[in-house]
Every structure is written in C-alpha cells, then in structure tokens.
N, C-alpha and C positions, 0 to 999 in steps of 0.2 A: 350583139355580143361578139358576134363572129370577126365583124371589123375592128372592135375594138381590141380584142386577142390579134388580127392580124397587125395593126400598125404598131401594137406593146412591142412582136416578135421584129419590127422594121425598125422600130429606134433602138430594142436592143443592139441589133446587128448594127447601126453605124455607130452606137457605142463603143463595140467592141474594135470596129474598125478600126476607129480612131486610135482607140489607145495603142493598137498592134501597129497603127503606121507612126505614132509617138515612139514607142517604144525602139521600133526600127530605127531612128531618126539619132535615138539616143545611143545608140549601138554602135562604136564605129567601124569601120572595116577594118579586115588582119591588117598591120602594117607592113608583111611581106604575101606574098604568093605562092612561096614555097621554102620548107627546112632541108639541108642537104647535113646530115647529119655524118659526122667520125661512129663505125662502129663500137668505140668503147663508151662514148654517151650511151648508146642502148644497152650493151653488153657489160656486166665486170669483169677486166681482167685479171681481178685477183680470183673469180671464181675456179682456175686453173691449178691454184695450190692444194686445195687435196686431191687432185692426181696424183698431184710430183709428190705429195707428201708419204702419198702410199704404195711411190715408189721407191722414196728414198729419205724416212722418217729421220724429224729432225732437222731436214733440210730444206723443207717444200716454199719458204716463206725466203728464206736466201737465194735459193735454187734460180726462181719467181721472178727474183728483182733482176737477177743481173742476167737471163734470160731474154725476158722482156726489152731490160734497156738493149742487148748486142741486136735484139733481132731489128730493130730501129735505127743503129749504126748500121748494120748491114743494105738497111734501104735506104741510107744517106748514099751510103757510100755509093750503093748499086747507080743511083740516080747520077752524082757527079760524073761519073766516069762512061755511064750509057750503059752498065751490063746488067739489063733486065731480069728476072728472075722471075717464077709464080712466089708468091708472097707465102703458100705452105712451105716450099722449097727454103725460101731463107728462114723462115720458121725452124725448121729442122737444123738448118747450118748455124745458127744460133745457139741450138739446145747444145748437139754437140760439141762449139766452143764451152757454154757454160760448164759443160761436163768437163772437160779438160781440164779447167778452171781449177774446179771444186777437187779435180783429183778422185773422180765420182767412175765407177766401173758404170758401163750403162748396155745392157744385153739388145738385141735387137728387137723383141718383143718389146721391152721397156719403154725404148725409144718411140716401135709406131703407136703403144698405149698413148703415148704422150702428146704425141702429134695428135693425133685425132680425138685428144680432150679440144685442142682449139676447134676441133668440128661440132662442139655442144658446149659452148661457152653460156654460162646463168644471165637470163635479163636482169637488169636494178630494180626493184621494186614498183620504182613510177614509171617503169618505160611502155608497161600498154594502158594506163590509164591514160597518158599524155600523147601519146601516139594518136590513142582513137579521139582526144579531145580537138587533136589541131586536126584530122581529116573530118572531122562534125560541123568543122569549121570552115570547109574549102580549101584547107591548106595542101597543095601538095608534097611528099612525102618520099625524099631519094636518099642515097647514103653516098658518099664520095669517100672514099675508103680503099686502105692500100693491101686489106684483106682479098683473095683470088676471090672469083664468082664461085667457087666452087664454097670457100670459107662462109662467104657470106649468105648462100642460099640454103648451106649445112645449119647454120645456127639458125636463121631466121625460121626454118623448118621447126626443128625440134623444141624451138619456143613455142611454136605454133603462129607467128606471127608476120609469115613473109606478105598476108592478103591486106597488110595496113601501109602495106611501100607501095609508093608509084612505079619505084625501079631502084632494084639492089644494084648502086654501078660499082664498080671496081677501077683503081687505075692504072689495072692493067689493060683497059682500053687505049688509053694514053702512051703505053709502051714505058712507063718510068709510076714511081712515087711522092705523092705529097711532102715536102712541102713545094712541087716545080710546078711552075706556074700551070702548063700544058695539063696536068692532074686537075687544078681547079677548072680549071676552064668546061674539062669532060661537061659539068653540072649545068651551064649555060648552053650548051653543044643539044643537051637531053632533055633539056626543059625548054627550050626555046623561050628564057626567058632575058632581063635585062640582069646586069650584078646586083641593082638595088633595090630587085625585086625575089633577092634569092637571098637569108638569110645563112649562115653556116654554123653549126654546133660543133665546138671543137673541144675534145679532150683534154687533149696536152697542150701546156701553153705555148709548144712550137708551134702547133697546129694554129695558134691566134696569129700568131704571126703571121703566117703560108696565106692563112685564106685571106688577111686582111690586106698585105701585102700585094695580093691579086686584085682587090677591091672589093670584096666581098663584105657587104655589112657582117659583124661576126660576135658570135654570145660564146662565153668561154662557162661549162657545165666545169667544173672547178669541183668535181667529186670527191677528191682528197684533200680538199683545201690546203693545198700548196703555193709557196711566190709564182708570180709568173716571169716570165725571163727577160732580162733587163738589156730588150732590145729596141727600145722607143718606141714602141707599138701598143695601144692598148686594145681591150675588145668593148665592143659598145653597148653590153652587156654581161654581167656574171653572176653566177650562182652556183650551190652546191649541188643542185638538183635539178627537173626538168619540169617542174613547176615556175621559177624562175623565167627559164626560157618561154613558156607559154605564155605569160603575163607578158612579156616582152614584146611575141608575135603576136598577142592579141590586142594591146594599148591597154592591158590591167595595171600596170605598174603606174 
C-alpha cells in the first residue's frame, strides 16, 4: 500500500509539472522591461482644484486650467533658451502669472498654500492596482518627469506609494525639460536599458510626441479623452486608463 500511495504522490507531481511548464509556455513574456512613466499618469492634475477653489471660490476650475497650461509654457520656453529652473519654482511663476491674468489679489499665505497642494497631488484610482500588477510582473518601474525630486518623492510619499518605483527621476538631472531629447534619454542613462526595451506612458499628447520622437516605444494614457496633436506622430498604444497600458506591456491586448 505504501508504494502504491507513494508512486499516486509521483505521477501526481509530474502531472502537475507538466501543466505548470504548459502553462509557462503559454504565458508570454512582458513585451518591454520597463514603464518610464509622465507623473500625471499616476497622479491627477485636476486633483489641485479644491485648493484653489478654496482659495478663490468660483474660480478653482478656470484658475486650474490656465495655471497648469502657463506652467508648461514656461518649461518650453525655459528649455529653448537653456534657463533651467526647479520645476516648483516655475510652478509658482505660473500661478502668479495666472493670478495677474484673472485680476485675482493672492496674499502670500495663499500662494505657499498653493504651492504645496502640488506636494500632495491625489493618485487615479488604477494607479496602485497597476503599478503593483506590472512589478508582479518583473517590470521595472521609473518616472521621467519634469516635476523637482523634491515634487516627486513629496507625492509619491503621501500616496504612500514611492516602494512600488525603481527610481523617481526628474529632469532636472538632465539640467532642461521634456520634450528635449537629453530629458528622455535620462531613462536609458538609469535603466541601462535599450529604447525598445523601455516603454513610455505619456499624459499629454506633447508628451507622445517628445518620447516617440526620441525612439521611445510610447502608450498615450489619454485620461481626458482628448485629440492628440496633429504633429505626424502617433503612439503605439492608447487608452483612457492604466489598464490599457498593462494589457499592452503584458501582450493581453
């Protein structure tokens, strides 16, 4: 009887074998090595407008938009010309154009409230479910992003989420802003990896541009479901969400 239980327990196991090196077989590998993620995939930037709203009711949602866009003009522009800046820094010189703008009194209290809502910006909904599914995965896990290290290790803190990144980069390692080349490149510099083994998650549809234009395979996270900009570029990947993206880096799609 004893042998007979023992060789049950030995066909079991190369049963199971089998099926687990089947199953591997049918599994295929991620199609990249690593996501270099824009922090507003993980982050929303609209999560900012009840600050400004209750600073200046009424106007939190207008305030917001034309905020956001100067402070992006201002890293265009910073970048053309070479004059570097911390990314809080034009964060600030931003708000206060927009305040100009609006014809908005803004006290100095107000102002560092404000600033320092960008230091606790809200994740999206899927971003640690997705997050933890591509590192389950082997996927490594960077941010190339033209938020200061200070920006990026303040939010990823207070999400609780900075232990799911390989490395918060900034580019202000690079000494300029995304979309210049030198900015993408940081992610291949850090990962010592190839371009076509480095995936990129881009926000804004400039952002498709920047990284693909670099060589960057590139998924465009299309949150707002907006055009994208009608620069002959497309990304080789889109979606509203970060499920999308995963199906993409995994060969679910």
């Amino acid at each position: 009887m004893k042998l007979v239980n023992a060789l049950y327990v030995v066909a079991i196991g190369c049963v199971l074998s089998t099926v687990s090196i089947a199953q591997s077989r049918d599994t295929p590998k991620p199609r990249f090595k690593a996501v270099a993620f824009d922090y507003f995939v993980i982050f929303d930037p609209n999560s900012i407008i009840p600050f400004v709203e209750k600073e200046f009711p009424g106007k939190g949602a207008e305030f917001t938009r034309t905020w956001q866009r100067k402070q992006f003009d201002y890293a265009f522009l910073r970048s053309i010309t070479g004059q570097f800046k911390d990314f809080l820094e034009v964060t600030g010189d931003a708000m206060d154009y927009t305040a100009d703008w609006m014809n908005i009194s803004m006290s100095a209290d107000a102002r560092t409230r404000l600033l320092n809502a960008y230091l606790k910006l809200k994740p999206w909904p899927d971003t640690v479910r997705v997050l933890n599914e591509l590192r389950a995965s082997g996927i490594k896990i960077i941010t190339i992003a033209n938020f200061s290290p200070r920006m990026l290790r303040s939010n990823a803190d207070n999400a609780g989420i900075t232990d799911l990144f390989d490395e918060l980069l900034s580019t202000e390692a690079s000494g300029t802003y995304k979309p210049d080349a030198m900015a993408y490149e940081l992610g291949l510099k850090h990962l010592h990896l190839k371009k076509d083994e480095v995936v990129f998650a881009a926000f804004g549809s400039w952002d498709v541009y920047g990284a693909k234009s670099f060589g960057y395979p590139t998924f465009w996270v299309n949150r707002f479901n907006v055009p994208g900009e009608k620069l002959g570029v497309e990304p080789d990947g889109k979606s509203t969400g970060l499920d999308g993206l995963l199906d993409f880096v995994l060969r679910k799609e």
